[in-house]
C-alpha positions as CSV (number, residue, x, y, z in Angstrom):
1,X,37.2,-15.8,21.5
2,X,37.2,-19.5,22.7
3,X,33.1,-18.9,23.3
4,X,32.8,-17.9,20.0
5,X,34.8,-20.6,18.3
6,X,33.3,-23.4,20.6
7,X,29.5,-21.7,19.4
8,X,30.7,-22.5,16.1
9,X,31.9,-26.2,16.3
10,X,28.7,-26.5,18.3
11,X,25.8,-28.8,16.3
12,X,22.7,-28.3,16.0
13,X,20.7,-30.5,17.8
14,X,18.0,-33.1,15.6
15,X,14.8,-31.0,17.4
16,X,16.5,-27.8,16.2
17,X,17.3,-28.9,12.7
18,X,13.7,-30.7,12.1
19,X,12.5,-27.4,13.8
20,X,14.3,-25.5,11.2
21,X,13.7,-27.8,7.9
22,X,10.0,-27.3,9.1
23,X,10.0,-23.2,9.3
24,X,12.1,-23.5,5.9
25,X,9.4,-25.6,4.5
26,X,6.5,-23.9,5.2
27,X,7.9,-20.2,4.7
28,X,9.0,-22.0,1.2
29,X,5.2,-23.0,0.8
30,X,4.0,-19.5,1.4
31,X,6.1,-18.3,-0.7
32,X,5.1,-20.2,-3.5
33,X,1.4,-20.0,-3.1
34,X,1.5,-16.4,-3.0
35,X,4.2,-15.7,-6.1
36,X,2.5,-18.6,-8.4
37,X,-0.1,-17.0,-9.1
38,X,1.1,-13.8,-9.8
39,X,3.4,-15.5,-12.2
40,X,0.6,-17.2,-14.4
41,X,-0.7,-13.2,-14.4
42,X,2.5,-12.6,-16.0
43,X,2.7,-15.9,-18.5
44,X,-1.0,-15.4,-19.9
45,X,-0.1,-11.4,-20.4
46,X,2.6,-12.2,-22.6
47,X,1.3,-15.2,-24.5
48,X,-0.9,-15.2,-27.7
49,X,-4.1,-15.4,-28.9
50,X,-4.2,-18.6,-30.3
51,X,-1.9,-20.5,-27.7
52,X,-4.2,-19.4,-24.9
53,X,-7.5,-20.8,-27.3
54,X,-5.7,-24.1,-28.3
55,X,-3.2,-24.7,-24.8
56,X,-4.6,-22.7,-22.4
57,X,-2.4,-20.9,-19.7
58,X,1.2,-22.5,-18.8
59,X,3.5,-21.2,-16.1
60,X,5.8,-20.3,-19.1
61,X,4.4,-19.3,-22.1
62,X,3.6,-21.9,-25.0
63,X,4.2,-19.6,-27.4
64,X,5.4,-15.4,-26.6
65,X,3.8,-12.6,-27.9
66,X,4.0,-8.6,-27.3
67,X,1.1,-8.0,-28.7
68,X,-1.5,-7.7,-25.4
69,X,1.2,-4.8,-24.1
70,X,1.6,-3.4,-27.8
71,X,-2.2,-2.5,-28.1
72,X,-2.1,-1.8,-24.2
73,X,0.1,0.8,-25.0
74,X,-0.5,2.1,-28.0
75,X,-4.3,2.6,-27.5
76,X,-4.9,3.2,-23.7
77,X,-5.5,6.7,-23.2
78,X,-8.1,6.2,-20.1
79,X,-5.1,4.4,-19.0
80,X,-2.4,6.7,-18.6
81,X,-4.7,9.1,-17.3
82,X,-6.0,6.6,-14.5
83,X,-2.1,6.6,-13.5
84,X,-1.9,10.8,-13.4
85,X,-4.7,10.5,-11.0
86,X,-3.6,7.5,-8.9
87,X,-0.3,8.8,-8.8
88,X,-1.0,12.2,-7.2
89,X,-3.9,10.4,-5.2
90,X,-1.0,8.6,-3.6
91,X,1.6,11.0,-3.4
92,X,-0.9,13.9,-1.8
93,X,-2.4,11.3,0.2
94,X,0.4,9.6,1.7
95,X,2.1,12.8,2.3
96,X,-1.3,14.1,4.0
97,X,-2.0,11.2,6.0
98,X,1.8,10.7,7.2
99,X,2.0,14.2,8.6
100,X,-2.0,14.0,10.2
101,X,-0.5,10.4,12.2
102,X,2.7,12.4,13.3
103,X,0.7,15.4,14.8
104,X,-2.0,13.6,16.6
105,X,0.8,11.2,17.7
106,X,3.3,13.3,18.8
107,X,1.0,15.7,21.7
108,X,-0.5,12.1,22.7
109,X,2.9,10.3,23.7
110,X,3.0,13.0,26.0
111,X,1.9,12.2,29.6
112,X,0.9,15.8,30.8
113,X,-1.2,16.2,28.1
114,X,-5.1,16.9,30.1
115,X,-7.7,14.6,28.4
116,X,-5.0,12.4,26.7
117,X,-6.6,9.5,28.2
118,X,-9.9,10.5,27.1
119,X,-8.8,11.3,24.1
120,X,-7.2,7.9,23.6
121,X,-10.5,6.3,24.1
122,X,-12.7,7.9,21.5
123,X,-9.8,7.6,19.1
124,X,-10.5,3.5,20.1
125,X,-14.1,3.9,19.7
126,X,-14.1,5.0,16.1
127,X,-11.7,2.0,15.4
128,X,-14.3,-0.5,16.9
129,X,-17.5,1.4,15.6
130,X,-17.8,3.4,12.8
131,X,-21.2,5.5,11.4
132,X,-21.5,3.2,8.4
133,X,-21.7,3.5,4.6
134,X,-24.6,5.4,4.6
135,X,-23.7,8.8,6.6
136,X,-20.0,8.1,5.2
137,X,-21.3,8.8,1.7
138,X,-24.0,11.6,3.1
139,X,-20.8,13.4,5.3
140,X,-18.7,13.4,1.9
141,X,-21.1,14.3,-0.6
142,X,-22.5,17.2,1.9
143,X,-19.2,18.7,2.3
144,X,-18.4,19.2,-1.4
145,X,-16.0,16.8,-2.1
146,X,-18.5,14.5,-4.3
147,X,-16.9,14.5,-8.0
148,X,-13.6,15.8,-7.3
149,X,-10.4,14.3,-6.6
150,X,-10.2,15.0,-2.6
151,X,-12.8,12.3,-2.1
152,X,-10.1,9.9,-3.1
153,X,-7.6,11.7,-0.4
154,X,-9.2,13.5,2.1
155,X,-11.8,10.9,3.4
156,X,-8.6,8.1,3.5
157,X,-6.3,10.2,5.3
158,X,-6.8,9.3,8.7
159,X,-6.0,5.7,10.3
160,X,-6.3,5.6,13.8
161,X,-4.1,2.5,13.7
162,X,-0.9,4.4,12.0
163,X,-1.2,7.3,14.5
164,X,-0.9,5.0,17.6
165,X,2.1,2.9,16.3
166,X,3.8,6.0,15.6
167,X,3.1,7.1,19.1
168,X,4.0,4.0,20.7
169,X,7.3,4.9,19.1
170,X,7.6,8.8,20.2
171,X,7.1,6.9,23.6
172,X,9.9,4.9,23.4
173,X,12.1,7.8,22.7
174,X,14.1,9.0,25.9
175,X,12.5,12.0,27.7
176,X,16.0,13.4,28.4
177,X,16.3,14.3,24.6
178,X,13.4,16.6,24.7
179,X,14.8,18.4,28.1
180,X,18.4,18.9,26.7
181,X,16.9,20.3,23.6
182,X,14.4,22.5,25.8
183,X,17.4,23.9,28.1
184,X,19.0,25.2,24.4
185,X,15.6,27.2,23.9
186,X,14.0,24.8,21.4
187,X,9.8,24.3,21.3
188,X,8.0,22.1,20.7
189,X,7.6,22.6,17.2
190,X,11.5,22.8,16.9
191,X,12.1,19.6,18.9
192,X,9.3,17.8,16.6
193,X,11.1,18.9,13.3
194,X,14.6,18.5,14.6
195,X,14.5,15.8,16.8
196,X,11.6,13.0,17.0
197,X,10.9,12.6,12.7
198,X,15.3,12.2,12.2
199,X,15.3,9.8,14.9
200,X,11.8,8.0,13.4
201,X,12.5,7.2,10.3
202,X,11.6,3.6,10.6
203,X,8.3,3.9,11.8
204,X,7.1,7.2,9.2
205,X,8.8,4.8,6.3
206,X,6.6,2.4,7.4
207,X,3.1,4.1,7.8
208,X,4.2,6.0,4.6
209,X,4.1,2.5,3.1
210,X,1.0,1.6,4.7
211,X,-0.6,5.1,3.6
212,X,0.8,4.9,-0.3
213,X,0.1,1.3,-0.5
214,X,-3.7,1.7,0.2
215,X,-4.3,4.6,-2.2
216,X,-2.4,2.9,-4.8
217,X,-5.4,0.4,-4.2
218,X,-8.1,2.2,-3.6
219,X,-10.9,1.6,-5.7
220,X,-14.5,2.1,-3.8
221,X,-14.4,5.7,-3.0
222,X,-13.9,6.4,-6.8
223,X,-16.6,3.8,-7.2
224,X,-19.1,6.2,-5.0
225,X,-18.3,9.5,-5.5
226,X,-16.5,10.1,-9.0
227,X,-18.8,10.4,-11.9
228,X,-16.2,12.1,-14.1
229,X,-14.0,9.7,-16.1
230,X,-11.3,11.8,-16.4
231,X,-10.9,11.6,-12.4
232,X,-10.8,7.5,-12.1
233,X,-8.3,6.1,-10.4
234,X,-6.2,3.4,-11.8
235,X,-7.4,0.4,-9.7
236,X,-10.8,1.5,-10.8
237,X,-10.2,1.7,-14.7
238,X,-8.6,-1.9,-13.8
239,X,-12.4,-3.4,-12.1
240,X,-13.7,-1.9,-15.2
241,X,-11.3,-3.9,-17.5
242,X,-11.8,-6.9,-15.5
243,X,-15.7,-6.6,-15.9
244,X,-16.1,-5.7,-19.8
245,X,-16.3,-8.6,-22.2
246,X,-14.8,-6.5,-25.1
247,X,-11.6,-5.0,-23.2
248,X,-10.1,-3.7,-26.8
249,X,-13.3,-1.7,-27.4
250,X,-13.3,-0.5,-23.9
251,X,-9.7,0.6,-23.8
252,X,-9.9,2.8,-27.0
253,X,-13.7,3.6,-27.1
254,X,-15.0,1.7,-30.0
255,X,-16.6,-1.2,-30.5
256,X,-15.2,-1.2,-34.0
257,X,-11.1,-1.7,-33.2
258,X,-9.6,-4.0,-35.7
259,X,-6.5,-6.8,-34.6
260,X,-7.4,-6.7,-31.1
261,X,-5.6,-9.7,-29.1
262,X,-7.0,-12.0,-26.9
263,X,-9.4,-10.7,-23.9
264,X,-8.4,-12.6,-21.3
265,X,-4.3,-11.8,-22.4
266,X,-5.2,-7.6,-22.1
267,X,-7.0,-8.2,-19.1
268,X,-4.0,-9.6,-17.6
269,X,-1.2,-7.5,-19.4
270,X,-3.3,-4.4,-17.7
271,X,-3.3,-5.9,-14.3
272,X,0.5,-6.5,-14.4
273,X,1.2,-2.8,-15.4
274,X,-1.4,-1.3,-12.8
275,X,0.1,-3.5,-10.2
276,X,4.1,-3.5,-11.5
277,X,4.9,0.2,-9.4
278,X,4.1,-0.7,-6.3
279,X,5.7,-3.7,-6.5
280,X,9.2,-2.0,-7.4
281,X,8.9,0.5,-4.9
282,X,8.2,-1.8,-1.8
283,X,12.1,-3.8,-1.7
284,X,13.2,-0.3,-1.2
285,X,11.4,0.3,2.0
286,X,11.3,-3.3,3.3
287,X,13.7,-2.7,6.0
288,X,12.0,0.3,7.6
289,X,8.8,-1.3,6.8
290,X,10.4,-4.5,9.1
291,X,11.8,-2.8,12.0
292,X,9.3,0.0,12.4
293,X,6.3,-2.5,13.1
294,X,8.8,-4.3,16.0
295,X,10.0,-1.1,17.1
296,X,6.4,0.8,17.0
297,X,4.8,-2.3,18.7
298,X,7.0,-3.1,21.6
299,X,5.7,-0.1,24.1
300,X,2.2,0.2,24.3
């Protein structure tokens, strides 16, 4: 106890201090470089037509208006259809990509598996050299999937980078577990289900994230292999938005639409509503997301 309290009447030195007021400074100045702009997203998304052609874009709107989000809403049929898709691109996905990691992972944490270090090599390779744009987009188009929604999940499932921080962390689970578990009759599949995922819930949390975060962004394999709008993703709909000089017409299909508000307000009231779920959904796995990249990274 007299440790303790003597730790606490201890001061900080000045080098620890300035040390600190600098870490606090520039983790401050991060911050606001990456939030700032987000935040004039926001203000030019809810500010009106005629404040953004006479005042131009403040950090907090000159004068508020609903009426970007009101049409947004009201009109955007491609829209909510872009968020079926991406939504079940993300979910299938992640869910398909998280399990792939955890079955390559698991047999190659293992030691007495034959060719494992082979195996471990090619799996390097493709991370260092892949075939290119051009067979990518033959390999997928010959197989069937050109046009249809498994070109946004299957091609994306694998990430040779997720499987090997999940089995850096199956190696740092204790090998006695696994032999206690096999002396009660349990296999392999058993002590995969009942035993390794409960006690790795940090490290799938955080590939899950990883996994949902890039579908929920994914954009390019829509760009080359979906033809049908009804299949486009939501981050694709959004390069479309950003790219068409008359967003009103292009959100409703007519070049003829009446009271539309400002472009450059829609542009920015869409990105704010494509980009607004992940953004919810990430405080809520920010402490697995934290301690499964130490955890997964510390035994190699």
């Amino acid at each position: 106890m007299s440790k303790i309290r003597n730790r606490k009447k201890k001061k900080l030195r000045p080098g620890d201090m300035l040390a600190s007021g600098m870490n606090y400074f520039w983790l401050i100045l991060v911050g606001l470089i990456t939030v700032i702009p987000f935040l004039y997203v926001i203000s030019m998304s809810f500010t009106s037509e005629t404040a953004l052609g006479t005042i131009g874009v403040k950090l907090i709107p000159a004068e508020w208006s609903l009426e970007a989000y009101q049409y947004l809403f009201q009109n955007a049929r491609d829209l909510v259809r872009a968020y079926g898709v991406t939504i079940f691109v993300t979910a299938a996905g992640t869910f398909l990509g998280t399990m792939l990691a955890i079955f390559f992972a698991y047999p190659l944490s293992k030691k007495q598996l034959p060719g494992r270090n082979g195996i471990m090599l090619y799996i390097l390779f493709s991370m260092m050299f892949s075939g290119g744009l051009i067979p990518f987009y033959l390999v997928v188009r010959g197989i069937g999937l050109g046009n249809t929604i498994w070109a946004l999940i299957l091609p994306s499932c694998w990430s040779s980078w997720n499987m090997i921080l999940i089995r850096n962390f199956f190696q740092s689970i204790p090998d006695s577990l696994e032999e206690s578990a096999k002396l009660d009759g349990a296999n392999d599949i058993q002590i995969l289900f009942c035993i390794i995922i409960p006690l790795s819930k940090a490290i799938i949390a955080t590939i899950a994230l990883y996994f949902a975060v890039g579908f929920w962004n994914s954009w390019y394999n829509a760009l080359l292999f979906i033809d049908d709008r009804k299949l486009q993703p939501l981050m694709l709909f959004l390069k479309n938005i950003m790219e068409t000089k008359n967003v009103g017409a292009s959100l409703i299909g007519s070049s003829s639409a009446n009271q539309i508000p400002a472009s450059e307000a829609l542009r920015m009231a869409t990105v704010v509503v494509c980009t607004l779920p992940i953004l919810c959904v990430y405080p809520f796995v920010q402490k697995y997301f934290v301690k499964g990249v130490m955890v997964g990274s510390v035994k190699g």
